[in-house]
C-alpha positions in Angstrom: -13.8 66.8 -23.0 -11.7 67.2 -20.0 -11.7 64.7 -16.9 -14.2 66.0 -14.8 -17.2 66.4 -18.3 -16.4 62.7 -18.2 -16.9 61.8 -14.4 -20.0 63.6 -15.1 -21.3 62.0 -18.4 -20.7 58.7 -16.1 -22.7 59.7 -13.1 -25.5 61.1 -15.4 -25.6 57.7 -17.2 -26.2 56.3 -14.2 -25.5 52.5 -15.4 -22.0 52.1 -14.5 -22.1 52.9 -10.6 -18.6 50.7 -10.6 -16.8 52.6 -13.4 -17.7 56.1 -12.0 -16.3 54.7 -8.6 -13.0 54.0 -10.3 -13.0 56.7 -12.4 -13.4 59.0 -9.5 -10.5 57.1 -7.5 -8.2 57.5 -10.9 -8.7 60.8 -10.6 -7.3 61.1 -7.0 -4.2 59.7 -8.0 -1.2 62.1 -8.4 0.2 62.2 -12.1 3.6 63.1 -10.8 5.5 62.2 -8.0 6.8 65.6 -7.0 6.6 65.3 -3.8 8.7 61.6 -3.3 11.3 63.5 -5.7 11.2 66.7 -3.3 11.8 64.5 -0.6 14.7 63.0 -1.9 16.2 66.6 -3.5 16.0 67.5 0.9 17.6 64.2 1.7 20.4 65.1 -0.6 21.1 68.7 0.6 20.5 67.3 4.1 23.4 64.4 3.7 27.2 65.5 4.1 30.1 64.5 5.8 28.2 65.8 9.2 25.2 63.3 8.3 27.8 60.0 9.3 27.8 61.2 13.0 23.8 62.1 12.8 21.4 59.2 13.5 18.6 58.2 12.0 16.1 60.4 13.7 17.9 63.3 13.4 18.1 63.0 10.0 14.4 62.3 9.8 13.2 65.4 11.5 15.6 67.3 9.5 14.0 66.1 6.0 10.8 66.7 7.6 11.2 70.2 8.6 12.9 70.7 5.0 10.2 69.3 3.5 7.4 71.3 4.9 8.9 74.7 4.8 8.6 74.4 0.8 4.8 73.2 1.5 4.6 76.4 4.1 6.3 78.8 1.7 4.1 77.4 -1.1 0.6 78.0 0.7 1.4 81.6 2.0 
């Protein structure tokens, strides 16, 4: 019985409105955190020697771009 057969069993009971709600906002949570750990793989490749005379921003914008070209590559 996977996750969703149970979201299912719970709607059809029909007697625990609040537990399917939960249930169904449990199951939006990520199990991993991929995406906090890709971010910080970029901000590592991103940081070097240069990175001292970069500010903030630019750094920011560079992660970002970094970031979203794996999404990009990912989705075509």
């Amino acid at each position: 019985m996977g996750p969703i057969d149970i979201l299912n069993f719970l709607k059809r009971l029909n007697c625990f409105p609040n537990a399917t709600i939960a249930y169904r906002i449990l199951l939006t949570i990520p199990v991993t955190v991929a995406s906090a750990e890709r971010s910080f793989s970029k901000l590592k490749l991103l940081k070097s020697y240069l990175r001292s005379t970069m500010t903030q921003e630019r750094l920011s914008e560079l992660a970002l771009i970094a970031i979203e070209n794996d999404i990009l590559e990912n989705v075509s």
